[in-house]
Steps between C-alpha positions, in 0.01 A plus 500: 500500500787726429341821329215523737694728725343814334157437487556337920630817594260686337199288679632560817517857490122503380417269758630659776375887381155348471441217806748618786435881486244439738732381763840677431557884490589679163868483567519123584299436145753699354812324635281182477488519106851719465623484091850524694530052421611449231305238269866272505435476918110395470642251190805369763297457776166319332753255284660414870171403644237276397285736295175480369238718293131475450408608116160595377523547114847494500517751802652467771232564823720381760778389660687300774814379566685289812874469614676206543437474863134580526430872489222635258692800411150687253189353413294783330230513243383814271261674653205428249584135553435506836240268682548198245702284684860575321650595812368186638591247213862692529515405821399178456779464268755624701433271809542181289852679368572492868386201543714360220791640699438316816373815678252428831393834521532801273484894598485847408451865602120611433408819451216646653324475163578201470466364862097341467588292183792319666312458830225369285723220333655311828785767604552595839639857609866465654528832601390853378855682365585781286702466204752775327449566149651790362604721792133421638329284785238242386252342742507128422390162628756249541284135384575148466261215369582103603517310214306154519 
């Protein structure tokens, strides 16, 4: 819901510090989770998509949201969350969203960290891609998942 924005942002930028240091360089972590966004652009582009947040105790642990025409734009959960099945029962949210919108398939860019979990729940790789964030390359895996 609108206000959320902060505490998002904030769980992203401890999410990707802690879980995808191990596959991106120092510098792409630190364009990766840049303070340059302003809270207003995470709160504009969350309230366009179909957002959701996992809470534990009135805290939110993760996060996912979808566009309009099928992509899964972030699904991340807080590090000490991890291994619960958030990310999954995001997921699982966000593909009956899709479905709701009379999407057949839905896709995304992976990243590396990310790559196992999405192979794991039904998505096939597209192609392997970079993506530019900030001035800097990102290895990514373009996925899509058929929708039954």
């Amino acid at each position: 819901k609108e206000g959320d924005e902060a505490e998002i942002k904030k769980l992203h930028r401890e999410t990707v510090k802690k879980s995808n240091s191990k596959d991106y360089s120092s510098k792409q972590i630190e364009a990766w989770t840049s303070e340059d966004i302003p809270v207003e652009k995470w709160a504009k582009s969350l309230l366009k998509n179909r957002s959701y947040v996992a809470l534990e105790e009135k805290q939110i642990v993760g996060f996912g949201d979808l566009t309009n025409d099928g992509e899964i734009k972030r699904l991340y959960v807080h590090p000490g969350f991890q291994r619960r099945g958030i990310a999954s029962a995001i997921l699982n949210k966000l593909e009956e969203e899709a479905k709701k919108l009379g999407r057949k398939e839905i896709h995304l860019n992976s990243t590396i960290t990310s790559h196992q979990f999405y192979l794991n729940n039904g998505f096939e790789d597209i192609e392997k891609g970079s993506h530019m964030m900030n001035g800097l390359s990102f290895e990514v895996y373009k996925m899509r998942k058929i929708l039954n």
